[in-house]
N, C-alpha and C positions, 0 to 999 in steps of 0.2 A: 442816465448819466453816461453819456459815451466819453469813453478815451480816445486821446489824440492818435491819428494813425501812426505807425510806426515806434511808439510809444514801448507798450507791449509784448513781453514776448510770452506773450501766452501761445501754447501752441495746442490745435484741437483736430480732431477727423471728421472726417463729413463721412457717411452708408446709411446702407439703407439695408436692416436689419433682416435675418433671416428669420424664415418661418420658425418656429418652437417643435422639437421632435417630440410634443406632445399632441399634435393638431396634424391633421390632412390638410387643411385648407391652406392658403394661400392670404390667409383675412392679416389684418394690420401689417403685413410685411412693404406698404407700396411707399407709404412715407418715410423721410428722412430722418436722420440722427445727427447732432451736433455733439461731440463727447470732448470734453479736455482729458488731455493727453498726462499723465503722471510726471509733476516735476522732480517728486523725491520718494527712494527708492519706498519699496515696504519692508517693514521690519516687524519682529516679535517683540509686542508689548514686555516689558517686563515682568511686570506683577501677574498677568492672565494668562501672558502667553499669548494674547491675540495681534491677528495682524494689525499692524495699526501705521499708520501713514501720518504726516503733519501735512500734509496737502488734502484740502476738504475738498475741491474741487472736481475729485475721482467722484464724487457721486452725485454730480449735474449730469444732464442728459436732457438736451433739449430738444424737442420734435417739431420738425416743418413739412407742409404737406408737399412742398418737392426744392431738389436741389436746388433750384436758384435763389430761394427764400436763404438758404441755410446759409449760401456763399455770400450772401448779402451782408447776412447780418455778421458773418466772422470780420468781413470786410470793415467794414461799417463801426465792430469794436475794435478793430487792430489787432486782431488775432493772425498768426501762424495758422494756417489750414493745409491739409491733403483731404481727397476725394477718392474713396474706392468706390469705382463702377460696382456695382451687382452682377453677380454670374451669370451667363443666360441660361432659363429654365427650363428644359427639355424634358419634353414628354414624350413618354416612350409608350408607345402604344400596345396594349395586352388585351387577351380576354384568355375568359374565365378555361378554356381548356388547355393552357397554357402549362396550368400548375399541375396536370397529368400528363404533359407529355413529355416522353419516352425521350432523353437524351445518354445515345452511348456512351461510355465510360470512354477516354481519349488511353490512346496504347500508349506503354509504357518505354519510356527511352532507351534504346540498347547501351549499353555503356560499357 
């Protein structure tokens, strides 16, 4: 069931998610992410103490295998969208005798 365009102010981000600093590789980071953006603030539950929010929509996350898909479908429901580029990924080239060598200490600033 789509909504009419312009209808909506639902408002969401488009990335494409980084690697996990639990992993080396570079696996599941290529696809995109659709995320709604928080309409109301978060606050401490009363009773628990936990965070708690009246917007459910903080825990949709929807995955396309590339940006145009994503912008499609924001389009398409009448959603508010922005789009963050990815960083580009730089490889820095080493080897292994790298981590024994011998860099001077830098002199210390006369002051």
């Amino acid at each position: 069931m789509a909504i009419e365009p312009g209808i909506s102010n639902i408002q969401c981000r488009i990335y494409q998610p980084p690697k996990s600093s639990m992993q080396s590789g570079r696996a599941k980071t290529h696809s995109w992410v659709l995320e709604y953006e928080p309409e109301t603030a978060r606050h401490p539950e009363p009773l628990m103490g936990w965070t708690a929010s009246g917007d459910t929509l903080n825990q949709v996350r929807i995955g396309f295998p590339t940006k145009e898909e994503a912008i499609a479908f924001a389009e398409r429901e009448g959603f508010g969208y922005s789009v963050e580029e990815p960083k580009p990924h730089r490889v820095r080239p080493r080897s292994y005798a790298d981590n024994f060598r011998y860099i001077p200490p830098k002199p210390a600033a006369a002051g």
